[in-house]
N, C-alpha and C positions, 0 to 999 in steps of 0.2 A: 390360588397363587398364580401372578401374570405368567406366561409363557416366557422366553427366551425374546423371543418378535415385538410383544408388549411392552417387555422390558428396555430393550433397545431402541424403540419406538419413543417411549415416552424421556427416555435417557435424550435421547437425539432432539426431542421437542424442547428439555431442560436447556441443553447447551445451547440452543438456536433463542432460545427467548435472554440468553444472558449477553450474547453477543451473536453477530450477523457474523456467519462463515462461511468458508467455500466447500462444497464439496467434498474437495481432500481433507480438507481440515479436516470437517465432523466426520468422516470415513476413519480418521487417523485418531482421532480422540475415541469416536467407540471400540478400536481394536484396541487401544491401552487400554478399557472398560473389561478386554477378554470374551465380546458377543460374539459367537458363531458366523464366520462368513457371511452364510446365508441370512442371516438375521438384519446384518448390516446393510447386505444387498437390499432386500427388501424394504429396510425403514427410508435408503437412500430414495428408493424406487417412489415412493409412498408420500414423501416429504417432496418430492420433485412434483409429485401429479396435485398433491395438497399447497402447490406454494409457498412452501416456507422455506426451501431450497429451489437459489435460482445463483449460480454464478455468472450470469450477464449482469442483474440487480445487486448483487453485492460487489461486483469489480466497478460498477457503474458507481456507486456510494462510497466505496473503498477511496474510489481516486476522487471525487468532488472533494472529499475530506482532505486528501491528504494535500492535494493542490490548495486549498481554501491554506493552508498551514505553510505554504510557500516552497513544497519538495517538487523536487521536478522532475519530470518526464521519466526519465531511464530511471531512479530509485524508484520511482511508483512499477514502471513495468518490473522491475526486478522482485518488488515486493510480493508481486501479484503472482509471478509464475513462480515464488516459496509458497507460496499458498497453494500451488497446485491448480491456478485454474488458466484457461486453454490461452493460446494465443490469441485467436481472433475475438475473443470476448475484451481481452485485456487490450486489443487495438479501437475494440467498439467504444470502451470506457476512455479509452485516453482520446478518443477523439473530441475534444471541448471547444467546440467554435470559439469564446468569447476570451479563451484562455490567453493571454501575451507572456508568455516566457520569460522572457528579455526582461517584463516589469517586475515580473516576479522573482527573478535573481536580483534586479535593481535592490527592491525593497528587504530581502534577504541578505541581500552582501551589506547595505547600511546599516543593520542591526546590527551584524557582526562587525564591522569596522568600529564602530563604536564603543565595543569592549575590546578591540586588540590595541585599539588606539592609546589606551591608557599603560603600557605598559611594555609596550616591541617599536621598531625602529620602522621606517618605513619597508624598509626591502622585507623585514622579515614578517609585517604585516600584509605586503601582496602576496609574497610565497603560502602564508598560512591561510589568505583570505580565497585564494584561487582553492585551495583544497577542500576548503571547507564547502563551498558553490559544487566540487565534484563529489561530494561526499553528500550534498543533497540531492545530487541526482541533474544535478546542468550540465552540460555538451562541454568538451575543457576548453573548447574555440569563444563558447559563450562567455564562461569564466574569466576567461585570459580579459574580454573585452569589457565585462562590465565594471573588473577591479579598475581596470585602466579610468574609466568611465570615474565610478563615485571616488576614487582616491585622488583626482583630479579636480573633484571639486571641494 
């Protein structure tokens, strides 16, 4: 019968082939599991030197995705430090040379215009459209300007 370390080992290889996690995460998912401290410590340790645990590569992947999906900037860092992983990794990930902002609330705010349109008045589709741009995570300066922007055309 495996050890406690085997266990938690092979637990920690489970949850990492289901989904790509941070650190925290899989540290936090084996203590709900009930492995001994040390146990964890070590698979963490083990999984780190074996590469299958890297939170630079998973903040890095985390945010291509989530940018590719049209969230912005400050939801993604928000997202990233619930997940428990460090600051300067989650500055290394957001750093996207090719990324425009600006097009990407463009292209977010005209989706959502589009279904507030059918059914709210103007004022109360800039009020609701600006929220929704901050609730994805854009600057509220940027928001303010891109409603102005596509409600304009």
């Amino acid at each position: 019968m495996p050890d406690d370390l085997e266990r938690c080992y092979i637990a920690g290889l489970r949850i990492l082939n289901y989904r790509f996690n941070s650190e925290a995460e899989l540290r936090a998912k084996l203590d709900r599991k009930e492995f001994p401290r040390d146990a964890i410590d070590a698979t963490i340790e083990r999984l780190r030197r074996e590469k299958w645990l890297d939170d630079d590569r998973y903040a890095a992947a985390y945010a291509r995705t989530r940018v590719r999906k049209g969230i912005g900037r400050a939801r993604i860092k928000r997202e990233l430090m619930n997940a428990g992983v460090e600051s300067t990794a989650i500055a290394r990930a957001l750093d996207v040379p090719d990324h425009d902002e600006r097009a990407a609330a463009v292209v977010s705010a005209k989706k959502r215009l589009a279904i507030l349109r059918r059914r709210n008045d103007d004022d109360v589709i800039r009020e609701k459209l600006v929220a929704y741009l901050f609730r994805q995570g854009y600057d509220s300066t940027l928001a303010r300007d891109v409603v102005r922007e596509v409600i304009a055309k």
